[in-house]
C-alpha positions as CSV (number, residue, x, y, z in Angstrom):
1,X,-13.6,12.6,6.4
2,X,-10.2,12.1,8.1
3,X,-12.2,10.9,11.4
4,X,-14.0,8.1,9.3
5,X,-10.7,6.6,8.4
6,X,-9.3,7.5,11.4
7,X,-12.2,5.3,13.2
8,X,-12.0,3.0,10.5
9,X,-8.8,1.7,11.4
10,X,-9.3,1.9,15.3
11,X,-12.5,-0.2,14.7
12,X,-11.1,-2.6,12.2
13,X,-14.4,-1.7,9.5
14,X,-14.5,-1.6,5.7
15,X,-14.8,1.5,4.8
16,X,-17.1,2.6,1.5
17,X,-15.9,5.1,-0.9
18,X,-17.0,7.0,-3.7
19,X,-14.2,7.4,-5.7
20,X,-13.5,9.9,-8.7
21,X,-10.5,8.6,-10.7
22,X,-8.1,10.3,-12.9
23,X,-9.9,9.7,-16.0
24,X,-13.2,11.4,-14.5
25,X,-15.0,7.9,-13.5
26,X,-17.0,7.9,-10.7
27,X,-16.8,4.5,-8.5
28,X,-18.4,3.1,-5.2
29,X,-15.8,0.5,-3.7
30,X,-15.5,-0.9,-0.5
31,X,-11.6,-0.7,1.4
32,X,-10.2,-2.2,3.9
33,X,-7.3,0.9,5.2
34,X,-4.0,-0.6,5.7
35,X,-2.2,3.1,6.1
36,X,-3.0,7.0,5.3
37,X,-1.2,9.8,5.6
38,X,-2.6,13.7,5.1
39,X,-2.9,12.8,1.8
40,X,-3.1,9.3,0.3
41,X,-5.1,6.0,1.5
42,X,-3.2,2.4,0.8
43,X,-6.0,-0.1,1.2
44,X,-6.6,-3.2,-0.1
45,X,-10.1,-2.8,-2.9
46,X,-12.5,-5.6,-3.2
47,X,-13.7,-4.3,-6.6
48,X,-9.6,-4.4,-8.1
49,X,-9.1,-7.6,-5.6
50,X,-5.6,-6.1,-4.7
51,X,-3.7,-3.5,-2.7
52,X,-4.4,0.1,-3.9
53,X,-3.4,3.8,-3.2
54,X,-6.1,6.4,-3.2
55,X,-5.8,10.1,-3.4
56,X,-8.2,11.7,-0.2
57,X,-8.9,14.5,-2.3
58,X,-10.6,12.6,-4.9
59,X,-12.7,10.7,-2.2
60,X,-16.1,12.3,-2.6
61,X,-17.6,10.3,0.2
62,X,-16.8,7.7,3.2
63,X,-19.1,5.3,5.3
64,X,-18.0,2.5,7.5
65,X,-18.9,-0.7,6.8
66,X,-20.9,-3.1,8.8
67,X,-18.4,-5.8,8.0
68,X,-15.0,-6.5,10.1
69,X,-11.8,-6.5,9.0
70,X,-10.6,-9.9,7.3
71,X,-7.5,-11.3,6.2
72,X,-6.5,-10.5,2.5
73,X,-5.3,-12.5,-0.5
């Protein structure tokens, strides 16, 4: 997973998600990756329309985008 979002910000992509959240809901979202560490993704969400932080661990799955990265409200 960590090489998808490593590419994804060497490539400037979107990157898909499946997220599980802390209440147990299950979301597809696309991201664009503004910074990660070992264990957290900031990114800004087009489903929320603003600048989130995701727990890795509770990424179930990752796909780039076809779409390049674009400026952000």
């Amino acid at each position: 997973m960590m090489c998808c979002i490593k590419k994804a910000v060497q490539t400037g992509r979107k990157v898909n998600i499946i997220y599980l959240a802390k209440s147990g809901s299950i979301s597809k979202r696309t991201i664009q990756i503004i910074s990660y560490t070992d264990d957290h993704i900031t990114a800004f969400c087009y489903m929320r329309n603003r600048l989130r932080t995701f727990k890795i661990a509770n990424i179930l799955a990752v796909e780039q985008s076809q779409q390049k990265l674009e400026a952000y409200a």
